[in-house]
Every structure is written in C-alpha cells, then in structure tokens.
KOLSE-778029 format. One record per residue (C-alpha): residue number from 1; x, z, y; residue in three letters. Coordinates in nm, 2 decimals, padded with zeros to 4 digits. Last residue first. Layout:
# residues N
<NUM; <X; Z; Y>; 'ALA'>
...
//
This chain:
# residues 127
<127; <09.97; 12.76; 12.84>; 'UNK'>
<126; <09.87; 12.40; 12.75>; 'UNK'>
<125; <09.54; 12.36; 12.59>; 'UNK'>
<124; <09.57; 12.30; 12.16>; 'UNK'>
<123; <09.47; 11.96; 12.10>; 'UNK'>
<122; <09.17; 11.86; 11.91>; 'UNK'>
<121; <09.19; 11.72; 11.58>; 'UNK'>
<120; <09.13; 11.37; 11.47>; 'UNK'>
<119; <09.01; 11.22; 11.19>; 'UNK'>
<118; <09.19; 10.99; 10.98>; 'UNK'>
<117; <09.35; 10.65; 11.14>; 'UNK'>
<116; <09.64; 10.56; 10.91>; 'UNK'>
<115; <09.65; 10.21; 10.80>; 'UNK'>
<114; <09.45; 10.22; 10.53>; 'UNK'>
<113; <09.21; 10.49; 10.59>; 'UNK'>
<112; <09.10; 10.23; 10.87>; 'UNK'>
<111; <09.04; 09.99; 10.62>; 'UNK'>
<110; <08.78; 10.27; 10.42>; 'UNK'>
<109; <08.60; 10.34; 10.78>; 'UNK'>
<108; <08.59; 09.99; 10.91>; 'UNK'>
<107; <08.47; 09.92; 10.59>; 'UNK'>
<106; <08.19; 10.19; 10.60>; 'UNK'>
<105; <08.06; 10.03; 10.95>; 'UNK'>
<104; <08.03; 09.70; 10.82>; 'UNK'>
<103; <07.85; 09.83; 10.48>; 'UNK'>
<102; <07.61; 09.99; 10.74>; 'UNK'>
<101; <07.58; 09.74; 10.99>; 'UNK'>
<100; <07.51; 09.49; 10.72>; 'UNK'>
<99; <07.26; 09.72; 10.56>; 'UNK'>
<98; <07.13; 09.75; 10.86>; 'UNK'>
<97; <07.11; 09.36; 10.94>; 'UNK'>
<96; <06.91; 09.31; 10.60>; 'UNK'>
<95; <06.56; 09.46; 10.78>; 'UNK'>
<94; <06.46; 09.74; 10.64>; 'UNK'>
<93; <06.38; 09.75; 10.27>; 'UNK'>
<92; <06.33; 10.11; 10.26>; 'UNK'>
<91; <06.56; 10.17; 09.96>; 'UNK'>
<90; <06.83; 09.89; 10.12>; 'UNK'>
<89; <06.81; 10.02; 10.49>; 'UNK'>
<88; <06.81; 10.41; 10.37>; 'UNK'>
<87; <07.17; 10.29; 10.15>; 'UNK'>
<86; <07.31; 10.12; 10.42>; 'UNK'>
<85; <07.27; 10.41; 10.71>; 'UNK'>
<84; <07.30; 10.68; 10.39>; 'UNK'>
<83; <07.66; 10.53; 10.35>; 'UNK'>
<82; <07.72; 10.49; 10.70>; 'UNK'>
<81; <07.70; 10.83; 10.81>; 'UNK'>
<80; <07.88; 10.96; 10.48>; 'UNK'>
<79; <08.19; 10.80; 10.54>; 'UNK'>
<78; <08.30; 10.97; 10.89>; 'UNK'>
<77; <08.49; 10.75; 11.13>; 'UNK'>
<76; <08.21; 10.75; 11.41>; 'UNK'>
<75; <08.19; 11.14; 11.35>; 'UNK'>
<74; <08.56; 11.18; 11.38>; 'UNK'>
<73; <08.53; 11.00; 11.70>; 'UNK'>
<72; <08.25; 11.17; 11.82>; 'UNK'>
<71; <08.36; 11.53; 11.75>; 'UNK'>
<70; <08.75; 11.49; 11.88>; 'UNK'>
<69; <08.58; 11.37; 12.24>; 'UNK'>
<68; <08.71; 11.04; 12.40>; 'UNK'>
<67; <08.42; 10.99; 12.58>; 'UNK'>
<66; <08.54; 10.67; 12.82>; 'UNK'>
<65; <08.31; 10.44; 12.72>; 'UNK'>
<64; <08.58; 10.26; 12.50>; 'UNK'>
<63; <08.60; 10.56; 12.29>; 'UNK'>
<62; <08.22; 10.60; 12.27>; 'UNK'>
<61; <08.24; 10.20; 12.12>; 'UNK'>
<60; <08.49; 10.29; 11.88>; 'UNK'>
<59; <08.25; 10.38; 11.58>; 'UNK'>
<58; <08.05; 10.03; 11.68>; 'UNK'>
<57; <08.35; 09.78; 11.67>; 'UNK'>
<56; <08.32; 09.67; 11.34>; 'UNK'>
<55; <07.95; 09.69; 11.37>; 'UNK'>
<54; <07.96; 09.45; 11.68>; 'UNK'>
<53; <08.18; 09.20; 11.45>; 'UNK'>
<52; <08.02; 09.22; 11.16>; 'UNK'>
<51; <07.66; 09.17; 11.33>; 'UNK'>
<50; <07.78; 08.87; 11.52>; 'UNK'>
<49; <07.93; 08.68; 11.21>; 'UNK'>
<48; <07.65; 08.48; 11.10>; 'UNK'>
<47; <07.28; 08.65; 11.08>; 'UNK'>
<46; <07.16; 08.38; 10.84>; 'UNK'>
<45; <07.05; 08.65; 10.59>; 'UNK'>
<44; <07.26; 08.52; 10.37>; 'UNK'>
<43; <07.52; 08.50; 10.60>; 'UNK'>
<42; <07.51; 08.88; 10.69>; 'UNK'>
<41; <07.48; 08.95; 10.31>; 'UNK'>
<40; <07.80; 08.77; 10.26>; 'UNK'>
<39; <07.94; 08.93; 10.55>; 'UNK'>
<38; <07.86; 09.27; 10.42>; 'UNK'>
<37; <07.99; 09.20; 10.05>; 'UNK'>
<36; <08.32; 09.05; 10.26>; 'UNK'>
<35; <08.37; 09.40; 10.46>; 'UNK'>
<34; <08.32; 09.59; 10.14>; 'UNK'>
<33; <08.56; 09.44; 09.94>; 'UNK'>
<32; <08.83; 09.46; 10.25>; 'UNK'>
<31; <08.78; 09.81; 10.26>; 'UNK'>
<30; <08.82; 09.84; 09.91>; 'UNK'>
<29; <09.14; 09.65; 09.93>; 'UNK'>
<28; <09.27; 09.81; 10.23>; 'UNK'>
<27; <09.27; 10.18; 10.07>; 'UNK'>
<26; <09.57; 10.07; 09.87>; 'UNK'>
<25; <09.75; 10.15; 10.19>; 'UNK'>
<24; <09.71; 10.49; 10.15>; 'UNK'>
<23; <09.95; 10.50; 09.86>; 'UNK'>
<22; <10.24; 10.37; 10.08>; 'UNK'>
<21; <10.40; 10.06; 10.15>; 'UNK'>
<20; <10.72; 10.10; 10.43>; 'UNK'>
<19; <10.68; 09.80; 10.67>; 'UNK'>
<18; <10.99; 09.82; 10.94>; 'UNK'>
<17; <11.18; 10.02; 11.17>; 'UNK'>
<16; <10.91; 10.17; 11.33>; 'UNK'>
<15; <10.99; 10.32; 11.72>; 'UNK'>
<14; <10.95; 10.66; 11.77>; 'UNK'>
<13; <11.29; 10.83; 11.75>; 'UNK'>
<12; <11.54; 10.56; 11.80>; 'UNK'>
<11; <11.70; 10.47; 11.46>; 'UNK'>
<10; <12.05; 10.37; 11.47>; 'UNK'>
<9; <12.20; 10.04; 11.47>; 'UNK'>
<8; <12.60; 10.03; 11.51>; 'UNK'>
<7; <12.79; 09.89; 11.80>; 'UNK'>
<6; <13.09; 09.69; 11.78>; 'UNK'>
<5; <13.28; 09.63; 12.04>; 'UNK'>
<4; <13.42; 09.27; 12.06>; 'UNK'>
<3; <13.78; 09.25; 12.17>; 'UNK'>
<2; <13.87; 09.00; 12.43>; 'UNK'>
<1; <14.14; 08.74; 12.39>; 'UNK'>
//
C-alpha cells in the first residue's frame, strides 16, 4: 500500500479565492437602474440595442486605440461628463440617442464603481 500525502491549500499571492461582498458592490444596482432607463429610452426611440452597446464601450475606446494615458481614462470614467451630456440632450431636446449615450455612458461609470475600476493614477518612472 502507498501512503497518500496530503497537501494543504494555501493562498497564492494574487489569485482570488472566491466572491467576498463589499459596500462597493451596492453600486451595481444603480448602475444597472440606469442602464435599463437608457435602454428603454433607446427602444422607445426605436434605436434597439446598438446605441447601448457602442456607448458602453465608448470611455474604453482610447484604451483600445492604444492611448492608454491616466488623463483619458480617468476622464472617460468621470461622472460629471455624462451627466451634463444627458442632461444638455434632454433640456435642448436633441435627439433621444444622446440621452441614451449619456445615461449609457453614466452606467458604465456607476457599474464600474461596482466592481472596482476607479480612476487611475500614473505610475511613478523607475529610477
């Protein structure tokens, strides 16, 4: 007979070792209030899904340009730029598809919140 070793789990730096809930999580559900007012309007408007979509992605689109710059990102991640985006469409009565982008845009800000991605800071240059 052969003895079984026995090996016992421990934590390896950098890996998860499952779902902890936080506070910050609680910032999902008014991102996700947000994201279904702006698809409603988007269907309402009979603009479908497209607009969601592309103004989900919008904030990362300098990141997937290659720009990876502190400044942009934290401005694409910002609440206040879509806020007065959404709220100049509605007062001006632009077309419904910038409010969409605009609500769009603020819950990919509030969701993202949720899971952890705040503004950045730029690293210090290696000596």
């Amino acid at each position: 007979m052969t003895a079984q070793a026995t090996t016992r789990s421990t934590p390896v730096e950098g890996v998860r070792q499952g779902f902890r809930f936080r506070r910050r999580h609680l910032w999902w559900i008014p991102g996700l209030a947000v994201a279904v007012v702006a698809s409603q309007l988007s269907e309402r408007a009979g603009l479908g899904i497209v607009p969601m979509i592309v103004f989900q992605i919008a904030p990362h689109l300098p990141t997937f340009a290659g720009r990876r710059g502190v400044p942009v990102f934290n401005f694409g991640h910002h609440p206040v730029p879509p806020i007065v985006l959404a709220a100049i469409a509605f007062a001006a009565a632009l077309p419904t598809i910038w409010v969409v982008a605009g609500l769009a845009w603020l819950s990919h800000v509030v969701i993202g919140w949720g899971i952890g991605d705040g503004f950045r800071q730029a690293k210090a240059p290696a000596r």
